[in-house]
C-alpha positions in Angstrom: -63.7 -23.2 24.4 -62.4 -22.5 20.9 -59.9 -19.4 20.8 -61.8 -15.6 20.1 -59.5 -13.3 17.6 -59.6 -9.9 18.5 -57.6 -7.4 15.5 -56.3 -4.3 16.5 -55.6 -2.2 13.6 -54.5 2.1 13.5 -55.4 4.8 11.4 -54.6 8.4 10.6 -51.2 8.4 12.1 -48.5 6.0 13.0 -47.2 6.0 16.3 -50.6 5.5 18.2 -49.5 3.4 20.7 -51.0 -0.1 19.1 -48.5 -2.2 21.3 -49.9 -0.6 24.3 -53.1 -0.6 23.1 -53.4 -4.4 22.6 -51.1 -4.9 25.7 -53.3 -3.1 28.0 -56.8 -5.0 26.6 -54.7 -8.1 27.0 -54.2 -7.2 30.8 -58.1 -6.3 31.1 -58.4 -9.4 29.8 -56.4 -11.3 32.2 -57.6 -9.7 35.2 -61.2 -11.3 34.3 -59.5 -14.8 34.4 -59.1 -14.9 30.8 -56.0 -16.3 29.2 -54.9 -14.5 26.3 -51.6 -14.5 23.2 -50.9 -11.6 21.4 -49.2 -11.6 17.9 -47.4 -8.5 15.9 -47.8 -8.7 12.3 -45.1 -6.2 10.6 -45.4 -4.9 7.2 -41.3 -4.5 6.7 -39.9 -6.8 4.2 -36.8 -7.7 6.8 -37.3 -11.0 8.0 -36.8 -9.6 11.6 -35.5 -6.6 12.8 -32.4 -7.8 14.0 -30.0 -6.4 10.6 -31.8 -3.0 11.1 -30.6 0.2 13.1 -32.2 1.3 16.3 -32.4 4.7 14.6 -34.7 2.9 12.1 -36.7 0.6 14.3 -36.1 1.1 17.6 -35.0 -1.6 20.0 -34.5 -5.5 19.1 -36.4 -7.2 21.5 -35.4 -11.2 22.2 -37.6 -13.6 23.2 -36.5 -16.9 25.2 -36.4 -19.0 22.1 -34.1 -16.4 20.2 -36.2 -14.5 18.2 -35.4 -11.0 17.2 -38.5 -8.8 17.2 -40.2 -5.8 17.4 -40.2 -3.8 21.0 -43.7 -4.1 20.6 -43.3 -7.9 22.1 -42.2 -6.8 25.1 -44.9 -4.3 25.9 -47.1 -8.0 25.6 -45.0 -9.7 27.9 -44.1 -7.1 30.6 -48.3 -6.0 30.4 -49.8 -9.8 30.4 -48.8 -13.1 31.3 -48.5 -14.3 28.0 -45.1 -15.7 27.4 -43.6 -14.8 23.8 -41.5 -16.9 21.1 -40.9 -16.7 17.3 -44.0 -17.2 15.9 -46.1 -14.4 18.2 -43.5 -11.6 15.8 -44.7 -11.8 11.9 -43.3 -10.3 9.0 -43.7 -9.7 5.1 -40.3 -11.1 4.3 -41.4 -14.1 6.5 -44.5 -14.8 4.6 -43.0 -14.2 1.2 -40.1 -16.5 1.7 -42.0 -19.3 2.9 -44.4 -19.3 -0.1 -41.7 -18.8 -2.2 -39.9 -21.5 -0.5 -42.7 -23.9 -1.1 -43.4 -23.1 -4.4 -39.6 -23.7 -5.5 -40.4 -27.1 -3.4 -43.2 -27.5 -6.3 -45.8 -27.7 -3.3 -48.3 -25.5 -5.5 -48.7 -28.2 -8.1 -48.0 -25.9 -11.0 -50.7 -23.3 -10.2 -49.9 -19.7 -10.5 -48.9 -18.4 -6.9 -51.1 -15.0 -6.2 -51.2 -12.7 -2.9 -55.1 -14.5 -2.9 -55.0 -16.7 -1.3 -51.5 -18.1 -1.1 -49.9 -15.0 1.0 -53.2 -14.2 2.9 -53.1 -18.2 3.4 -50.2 -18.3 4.4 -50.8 -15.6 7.2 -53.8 -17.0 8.6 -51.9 -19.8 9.3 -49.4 -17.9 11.3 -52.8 -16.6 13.5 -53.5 -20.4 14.1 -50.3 -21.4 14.9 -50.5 -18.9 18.0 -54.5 -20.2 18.8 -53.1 -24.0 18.8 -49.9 -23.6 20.5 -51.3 -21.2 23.4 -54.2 -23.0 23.9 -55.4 -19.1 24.9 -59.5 -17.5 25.2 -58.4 -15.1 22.9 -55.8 -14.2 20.3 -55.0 -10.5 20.2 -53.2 -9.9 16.8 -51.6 -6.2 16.3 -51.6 -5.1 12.6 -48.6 -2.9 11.9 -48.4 -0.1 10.2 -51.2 2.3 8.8 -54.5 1.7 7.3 -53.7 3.5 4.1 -50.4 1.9 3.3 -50.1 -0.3 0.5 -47.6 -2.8 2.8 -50.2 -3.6 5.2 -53.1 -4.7 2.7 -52.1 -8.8 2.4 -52.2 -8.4 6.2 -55.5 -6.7 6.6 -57.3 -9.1 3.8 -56.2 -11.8 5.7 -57.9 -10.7 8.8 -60.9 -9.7 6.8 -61.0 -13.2 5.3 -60.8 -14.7 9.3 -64.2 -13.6 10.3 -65.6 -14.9 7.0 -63.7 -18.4 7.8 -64.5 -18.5 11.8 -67.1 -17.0 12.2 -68.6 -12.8 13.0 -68.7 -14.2 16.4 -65.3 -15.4 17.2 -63.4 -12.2 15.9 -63.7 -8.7 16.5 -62.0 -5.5 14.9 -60.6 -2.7 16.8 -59.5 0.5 15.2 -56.8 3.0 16.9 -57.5 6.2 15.8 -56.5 10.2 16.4 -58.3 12.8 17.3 -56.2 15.6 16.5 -56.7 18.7 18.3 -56.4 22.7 16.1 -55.3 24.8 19.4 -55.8 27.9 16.9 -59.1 26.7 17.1 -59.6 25.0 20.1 -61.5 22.2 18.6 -61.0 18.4 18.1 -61.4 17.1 14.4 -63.2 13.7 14.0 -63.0 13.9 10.2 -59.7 12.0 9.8 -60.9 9.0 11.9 -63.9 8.9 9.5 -61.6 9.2 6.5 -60.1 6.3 8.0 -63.0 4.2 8.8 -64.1 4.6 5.1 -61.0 3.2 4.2 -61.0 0.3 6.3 -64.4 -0.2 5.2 -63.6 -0.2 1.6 -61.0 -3.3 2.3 -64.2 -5.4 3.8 -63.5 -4.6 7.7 -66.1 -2.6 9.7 -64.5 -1.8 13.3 -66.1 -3.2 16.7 -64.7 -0.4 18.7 -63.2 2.8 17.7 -60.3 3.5 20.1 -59.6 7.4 19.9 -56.4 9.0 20.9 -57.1 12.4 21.9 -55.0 15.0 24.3 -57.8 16.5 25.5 -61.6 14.5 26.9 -63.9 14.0 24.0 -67.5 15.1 24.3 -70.4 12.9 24.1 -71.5 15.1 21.2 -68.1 14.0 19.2 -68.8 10.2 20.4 -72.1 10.0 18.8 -70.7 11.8 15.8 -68.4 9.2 15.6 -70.4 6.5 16.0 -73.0 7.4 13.3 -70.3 7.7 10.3 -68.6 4.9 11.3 -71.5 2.7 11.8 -70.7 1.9 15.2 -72.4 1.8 18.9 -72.0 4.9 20.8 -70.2 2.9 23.9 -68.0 1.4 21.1 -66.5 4.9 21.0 -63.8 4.6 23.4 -61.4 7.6 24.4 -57.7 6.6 24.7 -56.3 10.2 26.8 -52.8 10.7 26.7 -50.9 9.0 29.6 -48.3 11.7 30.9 -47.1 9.7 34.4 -46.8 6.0 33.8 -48.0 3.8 30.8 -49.2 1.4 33.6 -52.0 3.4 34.1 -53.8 2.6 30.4 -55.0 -0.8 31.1 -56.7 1.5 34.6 -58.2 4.2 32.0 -59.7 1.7 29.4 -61.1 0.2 32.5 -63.0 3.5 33.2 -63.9 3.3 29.8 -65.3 0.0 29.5 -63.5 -1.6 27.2 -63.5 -5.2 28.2 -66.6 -4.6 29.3 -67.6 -4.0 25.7 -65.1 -6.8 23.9 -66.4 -9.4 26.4 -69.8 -8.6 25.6 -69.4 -9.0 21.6 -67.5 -11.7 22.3 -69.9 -13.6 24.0 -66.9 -14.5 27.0 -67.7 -15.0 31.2 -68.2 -11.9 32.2 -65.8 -12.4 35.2 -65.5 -9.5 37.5 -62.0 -7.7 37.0 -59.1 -7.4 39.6 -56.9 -4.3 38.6 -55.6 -3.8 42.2 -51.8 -4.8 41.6 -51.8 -2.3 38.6 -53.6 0.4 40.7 -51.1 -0.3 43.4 -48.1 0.4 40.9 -49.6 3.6 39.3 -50.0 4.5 43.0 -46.6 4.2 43.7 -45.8 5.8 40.6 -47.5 8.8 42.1 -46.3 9.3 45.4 -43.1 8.0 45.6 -41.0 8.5 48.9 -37.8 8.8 47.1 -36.1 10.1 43.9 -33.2 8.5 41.9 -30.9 10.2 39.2 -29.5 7.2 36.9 -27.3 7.9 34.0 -27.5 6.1 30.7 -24.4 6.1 28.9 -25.6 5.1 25.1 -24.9 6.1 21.5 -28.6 5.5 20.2 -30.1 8.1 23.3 -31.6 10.5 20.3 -34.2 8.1 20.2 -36.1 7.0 23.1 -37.6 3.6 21.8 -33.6 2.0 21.1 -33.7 1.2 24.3 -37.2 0.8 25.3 -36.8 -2.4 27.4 -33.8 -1.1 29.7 -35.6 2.3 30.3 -38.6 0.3 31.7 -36.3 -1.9 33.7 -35.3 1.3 35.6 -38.2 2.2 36.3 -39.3 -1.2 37.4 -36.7 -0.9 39.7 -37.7 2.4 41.3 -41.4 1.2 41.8 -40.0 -1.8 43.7 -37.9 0.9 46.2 -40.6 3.8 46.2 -39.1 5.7 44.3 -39.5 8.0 41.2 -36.5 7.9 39.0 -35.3 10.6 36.1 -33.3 9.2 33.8 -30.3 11.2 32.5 -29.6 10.4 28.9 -25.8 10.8 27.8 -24.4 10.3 24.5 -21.1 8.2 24.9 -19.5 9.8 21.7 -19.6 13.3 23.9 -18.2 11.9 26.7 -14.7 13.4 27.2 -12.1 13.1 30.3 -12.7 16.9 30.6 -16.4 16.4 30.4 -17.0 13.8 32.9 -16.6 15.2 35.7 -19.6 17.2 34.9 -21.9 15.1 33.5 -21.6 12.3 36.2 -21.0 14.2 39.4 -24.8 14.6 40.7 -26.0 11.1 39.4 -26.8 8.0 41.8 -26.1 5.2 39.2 -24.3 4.6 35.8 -25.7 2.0 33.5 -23.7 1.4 30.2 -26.3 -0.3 27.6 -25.8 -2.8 25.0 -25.2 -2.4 21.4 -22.8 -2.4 17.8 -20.1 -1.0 16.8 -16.9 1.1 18.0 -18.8 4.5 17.5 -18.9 6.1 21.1 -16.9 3.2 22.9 -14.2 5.5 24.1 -16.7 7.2 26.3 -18.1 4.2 27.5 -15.0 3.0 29.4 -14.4 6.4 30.2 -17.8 6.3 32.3 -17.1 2.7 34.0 -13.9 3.7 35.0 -15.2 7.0 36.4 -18.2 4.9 38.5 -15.8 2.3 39.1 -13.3 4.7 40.8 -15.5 7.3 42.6 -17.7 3.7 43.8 -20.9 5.0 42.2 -23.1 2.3 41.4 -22.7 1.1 38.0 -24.4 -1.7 35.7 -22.9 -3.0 32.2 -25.3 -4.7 30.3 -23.5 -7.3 27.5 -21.4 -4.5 25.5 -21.5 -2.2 28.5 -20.0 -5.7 30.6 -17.4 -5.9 27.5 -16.3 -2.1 28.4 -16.4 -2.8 31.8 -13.9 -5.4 31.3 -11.4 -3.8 28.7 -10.9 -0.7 31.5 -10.4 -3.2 34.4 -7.8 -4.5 32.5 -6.3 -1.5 31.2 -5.9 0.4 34.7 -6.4 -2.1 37.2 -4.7 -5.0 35.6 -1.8 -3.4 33.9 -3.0 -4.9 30.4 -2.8 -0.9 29.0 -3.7 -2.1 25.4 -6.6 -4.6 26.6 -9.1 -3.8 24.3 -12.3 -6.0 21.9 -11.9 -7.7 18.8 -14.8 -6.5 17.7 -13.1 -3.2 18.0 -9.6 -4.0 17.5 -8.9 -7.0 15.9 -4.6 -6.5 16.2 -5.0 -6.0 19.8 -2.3 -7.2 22.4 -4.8 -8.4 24.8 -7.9 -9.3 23.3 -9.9 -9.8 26.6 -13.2 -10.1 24.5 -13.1 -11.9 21.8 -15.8 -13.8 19.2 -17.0 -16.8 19.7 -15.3 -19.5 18.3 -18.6 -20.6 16.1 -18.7 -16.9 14.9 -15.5 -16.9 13.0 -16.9 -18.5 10.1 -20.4 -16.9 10.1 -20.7 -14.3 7.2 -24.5 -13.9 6.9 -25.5 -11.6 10.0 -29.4 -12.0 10.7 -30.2 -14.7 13.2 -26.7 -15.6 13.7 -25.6 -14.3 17.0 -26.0 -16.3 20.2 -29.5 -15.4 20.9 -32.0 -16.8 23.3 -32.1 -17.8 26.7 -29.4 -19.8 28.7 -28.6 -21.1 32.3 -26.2 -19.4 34.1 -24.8 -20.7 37.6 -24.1 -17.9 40.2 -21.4 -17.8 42.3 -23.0 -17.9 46.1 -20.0 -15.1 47.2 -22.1 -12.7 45.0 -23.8 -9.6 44.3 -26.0 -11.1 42.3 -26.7 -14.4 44.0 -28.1 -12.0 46.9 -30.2 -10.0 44.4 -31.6 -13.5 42.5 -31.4 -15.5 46.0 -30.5 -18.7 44.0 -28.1 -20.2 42.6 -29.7 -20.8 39.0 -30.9 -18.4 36.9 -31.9 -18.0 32.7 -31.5 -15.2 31.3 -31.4 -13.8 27.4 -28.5 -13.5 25.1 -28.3 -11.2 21.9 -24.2 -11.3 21.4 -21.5 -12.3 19.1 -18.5 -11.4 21.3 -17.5 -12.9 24.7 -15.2 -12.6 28.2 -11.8 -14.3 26.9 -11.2 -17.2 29.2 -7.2 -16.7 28.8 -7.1 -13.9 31.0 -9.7 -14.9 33.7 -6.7 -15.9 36.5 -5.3 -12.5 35.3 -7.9 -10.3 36.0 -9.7 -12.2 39.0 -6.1 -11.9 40.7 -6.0 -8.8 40.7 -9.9 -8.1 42.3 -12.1 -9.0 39.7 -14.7 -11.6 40.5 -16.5 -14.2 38.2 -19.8 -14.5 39.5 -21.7 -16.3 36.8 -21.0 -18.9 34.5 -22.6 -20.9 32.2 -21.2 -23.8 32.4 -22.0 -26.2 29.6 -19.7 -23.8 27.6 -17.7 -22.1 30.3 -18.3 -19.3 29.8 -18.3 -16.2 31.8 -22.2 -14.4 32.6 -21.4 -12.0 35.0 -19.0 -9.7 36.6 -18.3 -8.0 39.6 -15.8 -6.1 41.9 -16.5 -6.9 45.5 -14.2 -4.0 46.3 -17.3 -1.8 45.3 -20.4 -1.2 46.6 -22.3 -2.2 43.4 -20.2 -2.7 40.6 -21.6 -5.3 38.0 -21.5 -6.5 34.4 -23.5 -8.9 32.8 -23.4 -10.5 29.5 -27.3 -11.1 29.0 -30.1 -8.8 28.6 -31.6 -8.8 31.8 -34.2 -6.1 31.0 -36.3 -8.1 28.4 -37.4 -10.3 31.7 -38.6 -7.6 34.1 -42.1 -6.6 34.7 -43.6 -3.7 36.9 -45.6 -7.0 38.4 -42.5 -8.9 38.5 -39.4 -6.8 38.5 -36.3 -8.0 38.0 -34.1 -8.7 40.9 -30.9 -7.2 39.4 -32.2 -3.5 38.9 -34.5 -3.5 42.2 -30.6 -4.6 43.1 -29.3 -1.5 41.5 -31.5 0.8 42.0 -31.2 0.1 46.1 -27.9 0.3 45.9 -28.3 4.1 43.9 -30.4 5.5 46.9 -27.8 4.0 49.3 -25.1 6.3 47.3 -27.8 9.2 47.7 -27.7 8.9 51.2 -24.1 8.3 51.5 -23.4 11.5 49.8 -26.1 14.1 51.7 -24.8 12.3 55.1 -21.0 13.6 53.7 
């Protein structure tokens, strides 16, 4: 059958949850035998969100084709199936410069180029592209931003002009609301969803479902309130509770709800019977864990919790896979002292040094992989946390005392990271990192050839500076380990010290692969070898 286009648009308030929201229908969706795509359209003139700061936009998120996008594209591939690439992540600055592009081409014969219908052209397009190259039952396209804001509207006349061009049948609208709660009062407010709705309406788009975020249950009173000002059916009214144990249980609550019941009805799809049981089965675990985990991450972006959205899900992929609950102890590298450290790292079960730019809080990075590599607390460097993992090797184990990064110190003695080679001459800094996924071959003598079991693996790059191949006899001589390469390039993946009892750096970005459903081997890896170090230290 032809692709269905479902819109999921949000109102009132930013910050709803629309990536979760069109994550979790997508998972509905799936578990009814339905094959689905999702696509983020973002109203930010950036081309991508690879130039701007985590503090801005949270986490860049890399698909396996090299794409730098919103964190919103991993909540689609770690909820559904669906397998991400550059043109599932949409942007303003995309569609501008390709019309402008064209027209400079002279592809508009002459005519006057206009938001209608070149722009809102030109993003419909991007829709189909997904629909022919996924082949999927149904397109699930996230609008960013707030109805309301003048970025958004080419995006939301686009959609508009879909339903017109495709049919009422093949597309349906879903609005993310709030239902703000006046505790003064003790009463929930429907008026700003209406307000909303009215606007929305006053583009040309009249919701399918209302999907209401609300702290507290809504009444069936306020549902058929709802539905009579904004013109919709009263089981189109759909409450969205706040989650406060695992986000894996929304796709479980819209169940209760009836939500795919509804869009599968509209829709006119198979109404296939769902199977939620390996979702119930993690939310399960979730709540009754038989064990409890303290990881540290050592990061300079920890004021916000989305910079590093993907890695803090990782972690807690890898505590479901053990049975265990984990608490995450957030610790700002800049802070990090030689006097403080002792403190802030002596109860934890595991060190994990994330990526990132910059020389702003790299002192206290090394600090904290040489404190887990010396008191043999398990520890994970992910690509700049591998680069710090390396320079403090070299510095006290090696001898190399002013080993240090070009990227930090260009004029250093022993530059044991360096840029790539292709980098030197790079000056324009979107898109231009090695980014994307790449073979590495694992060393069979390894850490993580026993967490992978195999000797191949791909993983996802986002990285300008590398390990510097003149001092690999060096360092491996005295104890440290290669134990991943790739090989077309030779150059080094991964890292280890087997005189450790989990001590490992990789260059990639392992946490944009893992999946509650399908979690990745290297932090079920870690997070085994955290709850060994528990045990270790209560049997001392």
């Amino acid at each position: 059958m032809a692709s269905k286009f479902i819109f999921v648009t949000g109102g009132v308030s930013s910050s709803l949850g629309k990536g979760i929201a069109a994550s979790s229908l997508g998972c509905l969706l799936e578990s009814r035998g339905l094959s689905v795509a999702l696509q983020k359209m973002d109203p930010y003139i950036n081309i991508d969100p690879g130039t701007m700061s985590p503090y801005q936009h949270g986490e860049v998120y890399v698909t396996y084709d090299g794409a730098e996008t919103d964190l919103d594209l991993g909540n689609y591939e770690r909820f559904t199936s669906s397998k991400v690439s550059r043109i599932n992540s949409v942007t303003t600055g995309q569609i501008y410069l390709s019309v402008i592009e064209r027209e400079r081409r002279g592809e508009y014969m002459g005519r006057t180029v206009q938001v209608i219908p070149h722009i809102t052209n030109e993003i419909k397009s991007r829709i189909l592209k997904v629909a022919k190259a996924s082949q999927a039952d149904i397109i699930i396209v996230e609008i960013g931003g707030t109805v309301g804001d003048i970025e958004s509207i080419p995006f939301l006349e686009a959609i508009r002009q879909f339903s017109h061009d495709i049919g009422k049948e093949n597309t349906l609208y879903i609005h993310l609301t709030l239902i703000p709660y006046i505790s003064v009062a003790d009463e929930q407010k429907t008026k700003p969803t209406q307000h909303s709705v009215k606007e929305l309406r006053a583009i040309g788009i009249q919701p399918d479902i209302l999907l209401c975020r609300t702290e507290k249950e809504m009444s069936n009173d306020m549902k058929e309130k709802l539905a009579l000002f904004c013109d919709v059916e009263k089981e189109a009214v759909i409450q969205a509770l706040d989650i406060h144990t695992t986000i894996y249980e929304v796709p479980i609550q819209y169940s209760k709800e009836g939500l795919d019941d509804i869009v599968v009805d509209k829709l006119g799809l198979k109404k296939n019977k769902r199977n939620l049981k390996r979702w119930e089965s993690i939310v399960e675990k979730v709540n009754s864990p038989k064990h409890h985990v303290q990881i540290a991450v050592i990061g300079k972006y920890i004021d916000l919790q989305d910079a590093y959205k993907s890695l803090y899900e990782a972690i807690h992929h890898g505590a479901i896979a053990n049975d265990s609950s984990v608490q995450i102890k957030r610790i700002h590298s800049e802070k990090l002292t030689p006097e403080s450290l002792n403190g802030q790292l002596e109860d934890i079960d595991g060190i994990i040094i994330p990526g990132g730019f910059g020389e702003r809080g790299i002192p206290g990075k090394i600090l904290s992989c040489q404190y887990g590599r010396e008191h043999k607390i398990p520890s994970f460097g992910v690509c700049l946390g591998m680069h710090c993992m390396v320079v403090e090797f070299a510095r006290n184990v090696s001898g190399l005392k002013d080993a240090h990064s070009t990227e930090f110190q260009e004029d250093t003695p022993h530059p044991v990271i360096s840029l790539l080679e292709e980098q030197k001459v790079i000056q324009d800094i979107g898109g231009t990192m090695r980014l994307g996924e790449s073979e590495t071959t694992l060393n069979s003598e390894s850490l993580s050839y026993k967490a992978y079991k195999t000797h191949i693996i791909h993983e996802r790059h986002r990285h300008r500076y590398e390990f510097a191949n003149s001092y690999k006899e060096k360092l491996c001589s005295k104890g440290l380990k290669i134990a991943g390469v790739y090989k077309e390039r030779d150059l080094v993946e991964i890292i280890e010290i087997p005189d450790h009892p989990w001590y490992v750096g990789v260059q990639f970005h392992p946490e944009f692969q893992s999946k509650p459903i399908a979690v990745h081997p290297l932090f079920k890896s870690f997070i085994q070898a955290a709850l060994s170090y528990q045990s270790s230290k209560t049997q001392a």
